[in-house]
C-alpha positions in Angstrom: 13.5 13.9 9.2 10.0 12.4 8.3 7.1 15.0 7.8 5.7 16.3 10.6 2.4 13.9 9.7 1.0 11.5 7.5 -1.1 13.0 4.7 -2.4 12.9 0.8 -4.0 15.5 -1.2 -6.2 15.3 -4.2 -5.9 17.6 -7.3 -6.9 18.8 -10.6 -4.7 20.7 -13.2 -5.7 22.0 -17.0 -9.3 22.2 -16.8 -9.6 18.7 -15.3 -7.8 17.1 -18.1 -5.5 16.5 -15.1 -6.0 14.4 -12.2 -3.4 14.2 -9.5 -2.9 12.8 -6.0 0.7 13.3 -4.0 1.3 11.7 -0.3 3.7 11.7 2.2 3.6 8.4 4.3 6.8 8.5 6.2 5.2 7.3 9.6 2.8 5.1 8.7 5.9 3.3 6.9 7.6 3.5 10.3 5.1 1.8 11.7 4.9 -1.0 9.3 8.9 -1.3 9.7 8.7 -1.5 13.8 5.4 -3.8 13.6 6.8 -6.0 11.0 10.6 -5.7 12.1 11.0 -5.7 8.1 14.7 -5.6 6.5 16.1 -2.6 4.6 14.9 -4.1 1.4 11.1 -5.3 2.3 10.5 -2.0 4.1 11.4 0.1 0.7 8.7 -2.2 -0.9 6.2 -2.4 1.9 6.0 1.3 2.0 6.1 1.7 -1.6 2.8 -0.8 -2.0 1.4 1.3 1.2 1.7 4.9 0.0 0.3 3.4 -3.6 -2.7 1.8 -1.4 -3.4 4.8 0.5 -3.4 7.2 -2.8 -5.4 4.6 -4.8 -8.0 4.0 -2.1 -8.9 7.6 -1.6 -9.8 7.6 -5.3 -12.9 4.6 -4.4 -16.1 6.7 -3.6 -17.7 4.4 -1.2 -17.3 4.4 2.3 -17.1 0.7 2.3 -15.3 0.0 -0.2 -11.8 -1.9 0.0 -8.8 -1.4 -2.3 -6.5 -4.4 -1.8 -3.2 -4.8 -3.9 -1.5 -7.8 -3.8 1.8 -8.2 -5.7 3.1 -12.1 -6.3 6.3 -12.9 -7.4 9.2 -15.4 -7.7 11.9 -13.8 -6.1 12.6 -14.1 -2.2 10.6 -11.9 -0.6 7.6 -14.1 -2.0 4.9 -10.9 -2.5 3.0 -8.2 -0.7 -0.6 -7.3 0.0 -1.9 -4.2 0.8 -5.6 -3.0 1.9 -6.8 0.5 1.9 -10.0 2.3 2.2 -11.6 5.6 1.0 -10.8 7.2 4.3 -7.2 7.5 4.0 -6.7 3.9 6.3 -4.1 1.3 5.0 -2.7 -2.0 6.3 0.2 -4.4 4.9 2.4 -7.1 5.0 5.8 -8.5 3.4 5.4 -12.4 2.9 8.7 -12.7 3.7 9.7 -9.4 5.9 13.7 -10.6 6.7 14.6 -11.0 3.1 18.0 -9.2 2.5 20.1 -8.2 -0.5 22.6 -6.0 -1.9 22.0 -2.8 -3.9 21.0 -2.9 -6.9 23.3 -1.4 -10.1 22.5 2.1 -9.3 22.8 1.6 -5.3 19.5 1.4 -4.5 17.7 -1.1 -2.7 16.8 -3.9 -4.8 13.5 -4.0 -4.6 12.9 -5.5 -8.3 15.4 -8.4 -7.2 13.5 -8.9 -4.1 10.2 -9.8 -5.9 11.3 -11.0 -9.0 8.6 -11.8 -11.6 4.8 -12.1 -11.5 1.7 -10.7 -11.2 0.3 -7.1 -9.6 -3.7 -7.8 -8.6 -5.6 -5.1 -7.5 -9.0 -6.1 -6.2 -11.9 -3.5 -5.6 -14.5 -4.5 -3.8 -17.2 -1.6 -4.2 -20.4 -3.6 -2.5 -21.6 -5.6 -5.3 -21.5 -9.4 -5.6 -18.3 -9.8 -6.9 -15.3 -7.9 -6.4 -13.9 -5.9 -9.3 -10.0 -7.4 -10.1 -7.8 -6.3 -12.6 -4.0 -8.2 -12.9 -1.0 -7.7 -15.1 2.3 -9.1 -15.1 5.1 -7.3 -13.6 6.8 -5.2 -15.8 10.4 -4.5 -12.9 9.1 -5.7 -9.5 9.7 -1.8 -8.9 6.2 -1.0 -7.8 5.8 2.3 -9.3 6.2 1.0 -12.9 4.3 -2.0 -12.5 0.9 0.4 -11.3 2.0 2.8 -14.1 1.6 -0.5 -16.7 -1.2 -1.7 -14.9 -2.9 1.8 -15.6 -2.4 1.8 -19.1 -3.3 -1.6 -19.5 -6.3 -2.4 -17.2 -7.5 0.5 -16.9 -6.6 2.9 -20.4 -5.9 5.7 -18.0 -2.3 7.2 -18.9 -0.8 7.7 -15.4 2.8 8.6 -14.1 3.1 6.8 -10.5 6.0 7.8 -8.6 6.6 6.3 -5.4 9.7 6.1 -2.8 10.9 5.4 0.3 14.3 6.1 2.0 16.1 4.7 4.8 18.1 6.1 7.9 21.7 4.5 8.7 19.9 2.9 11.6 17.2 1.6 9.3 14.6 3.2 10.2 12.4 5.4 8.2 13.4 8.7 7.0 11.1 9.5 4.1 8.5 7.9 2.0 5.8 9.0 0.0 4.5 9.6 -3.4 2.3 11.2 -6.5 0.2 9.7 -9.4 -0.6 11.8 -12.1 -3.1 11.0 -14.9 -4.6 12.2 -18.1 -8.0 12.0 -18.5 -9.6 11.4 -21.8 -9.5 14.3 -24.4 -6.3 15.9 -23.3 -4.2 17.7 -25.6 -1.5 16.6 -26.9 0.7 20.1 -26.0 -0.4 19.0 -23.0 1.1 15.3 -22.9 4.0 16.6 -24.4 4.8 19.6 -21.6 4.0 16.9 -19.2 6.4 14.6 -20.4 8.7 16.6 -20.4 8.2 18.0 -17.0 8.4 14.2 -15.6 11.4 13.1 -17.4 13.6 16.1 -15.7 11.8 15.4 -12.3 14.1 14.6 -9.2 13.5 11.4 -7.3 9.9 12.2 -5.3 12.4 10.9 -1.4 14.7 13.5 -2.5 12.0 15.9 -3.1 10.4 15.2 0.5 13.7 15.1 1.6 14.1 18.8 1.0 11.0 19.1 3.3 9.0 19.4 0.3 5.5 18.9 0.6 2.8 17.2 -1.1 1.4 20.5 -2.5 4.9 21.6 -3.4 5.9 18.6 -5.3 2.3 19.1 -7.3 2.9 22.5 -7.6 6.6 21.8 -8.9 4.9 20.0 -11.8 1.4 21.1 -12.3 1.4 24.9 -11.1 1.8 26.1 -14.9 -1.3 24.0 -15.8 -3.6 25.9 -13.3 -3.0 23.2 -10.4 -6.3 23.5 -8.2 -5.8 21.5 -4.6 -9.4 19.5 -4.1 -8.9 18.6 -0.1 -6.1 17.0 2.2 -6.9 13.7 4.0 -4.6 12.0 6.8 -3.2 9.0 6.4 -2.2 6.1 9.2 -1.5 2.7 9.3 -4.7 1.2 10.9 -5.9 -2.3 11.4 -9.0 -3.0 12.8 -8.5 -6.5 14.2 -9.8 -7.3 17.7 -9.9 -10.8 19.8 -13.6 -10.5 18.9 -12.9 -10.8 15.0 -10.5 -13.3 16.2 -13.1 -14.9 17.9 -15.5 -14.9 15.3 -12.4 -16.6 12.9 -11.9 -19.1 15.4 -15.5 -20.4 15.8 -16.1 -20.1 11.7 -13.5 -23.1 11.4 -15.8 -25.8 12.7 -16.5 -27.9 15.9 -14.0 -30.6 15.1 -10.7 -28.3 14.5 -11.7 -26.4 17.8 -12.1 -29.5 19.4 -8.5 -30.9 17.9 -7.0 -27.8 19.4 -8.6 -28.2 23.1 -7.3 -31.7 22.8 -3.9 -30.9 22.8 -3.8 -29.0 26.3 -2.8 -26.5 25.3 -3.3 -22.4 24.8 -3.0 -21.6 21.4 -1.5 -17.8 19.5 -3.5 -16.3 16.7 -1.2 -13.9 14.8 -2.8 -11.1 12.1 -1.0 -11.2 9.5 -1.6 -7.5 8.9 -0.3 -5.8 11.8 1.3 -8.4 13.5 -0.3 -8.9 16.9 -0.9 -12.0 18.2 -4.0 -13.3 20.3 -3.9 -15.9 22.9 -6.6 -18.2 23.7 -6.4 -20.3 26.5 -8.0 -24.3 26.7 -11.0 -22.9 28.7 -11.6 -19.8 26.3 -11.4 -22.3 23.3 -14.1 -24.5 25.1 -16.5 -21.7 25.3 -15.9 -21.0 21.7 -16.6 -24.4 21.0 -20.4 -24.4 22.5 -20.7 -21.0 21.1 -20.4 -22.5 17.6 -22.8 -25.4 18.7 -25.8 -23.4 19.8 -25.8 -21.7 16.3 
């Protein structure tokens, strides 16, 4: 049964030599499965990338700012991109949503297989001229290790991502979710040790929520004896904030003569987002107008 609702909470543990954010994103995942109509396979990824989003956006201070992740590889499901913001709002996409495969040697859906090898980007964009972009190469294609590598690499912060998502006979979604834990610098080594420890033994974080264990249980499983200390609780949702107004705005951006190819051919045309999947129609008239719109600027 997924969670009741769609939530993250942030953390400390050992004197803030611990920081430490766990989510459950069940319906948001859901919602990216029906929107998409994703397979099996790209919905374990899609929510994976998601729940990662949503954690790692709520870590950016700015109201503004955007976290996208965007993961590129050469196996058939092509890549994923994921957008989130500080408020607990994330958006995605499969390239290739349909791709199927068998399990993988342990069962599992083969997510690795599905996206192969490549590069994870993840691009801040914090106001400032240029957006901030760190990449690595792909160390499995199994989404929490590659942000795990990407951690210690990009960004020297040791970090244990966790992320999962688990599927109903019917294919729907029946958990997802996840935690990142990191060390901050200056953390004892007793303490990287007992940590370590902790993780290695740790049950897989779907069967976790599975049990109907929540965000602050699973921290508490494996920060409570480090003086765990819950910071706040955000919701979470799938949101996309496109409009036929953005749309709009798109279409007249393009230029006079590609407006004016399209009202040539007679016909209305469909705009799809990419993100969430609608589509926007414009008819030959409506196109016209967007046409002179463009002209008087």
């Amino acid at each position: 049964m997924v969670q009741d609702k769609d939530y993250l909470i942030r953390a400390t543990a050992a004197d803030g030599a611990v920081r430490a954010f766990a989510a459950t994103t069940g319906r948001l995942t859901e919602y990216a499965r029906s929107a998409h109509n994703t397979s099996p396979v790209a919905t374990a990824a899609l929510g994976r990338l998601l729940t990662a989003g949503a954690m790692m956006g709520s870590m950016m201070k700015g109201e503004r700012d955007l976290l996208t992740l965007r993961m590129e590889g050469d196996g058939p499901i092509g890549g994923l991109t994921v957008t989130a913001d500080a408020r607990g709002r994330v958006k995605g996409y499969a390239w290739h949503p349909e791709v199927m495969l068998p399990p993988n040697a342990k069962g599992k859906l083969d997510v690795g297989g599905a996206l192969g090898n490549g590069v994870l980007s993840v691009v801040r964009d914090i106001g400032l001229k240029e957006p901030y972009v760190g990449q690595t190469d792909l160390v499995s294609g199994e989404i929490a290790e590659d942000l795990t590598y990407y951690y210690a690499v990009s960004e020297q912060t040791p970090s244990s991502v966790a992320l999962g998502v688990l599927m109903n006979r019917d294919n729907t979604v029946r958990q997802a979710g996840g935690f990142i834990i990191q060390l901050l610098p200056g953390a004892p080594d007793e303490l990287i040790d007992g940590l370590e420890k902790k993780l290695a033994e740790l049950k897989p974080v779907t069967a976790m929520l599975d049990e109907n264990q929540t965000p602050e249980m699973i921290l508490e499983g494996i920060l409570g004896e480090y003086g765990l200390e819950i910071l706040d609780q955000m919701p979470l949702e799938f949101y996309c904030g496109c409009d036929k107004r953005r749309v709009e705005r798109a279409l007249i951006s393009i230029g006079k003569k590609e407006l004016q190819e399209m009202i040539d051919e007679g016909k209305p045309i469909e705009v799809n987002c990419h993100f969430c999947n609608r589509n926007y129609e414009f008819t030959v008239e409506e196109l016209k107008e967007l046409r002179d719109r463009g002209l008087e600027k």
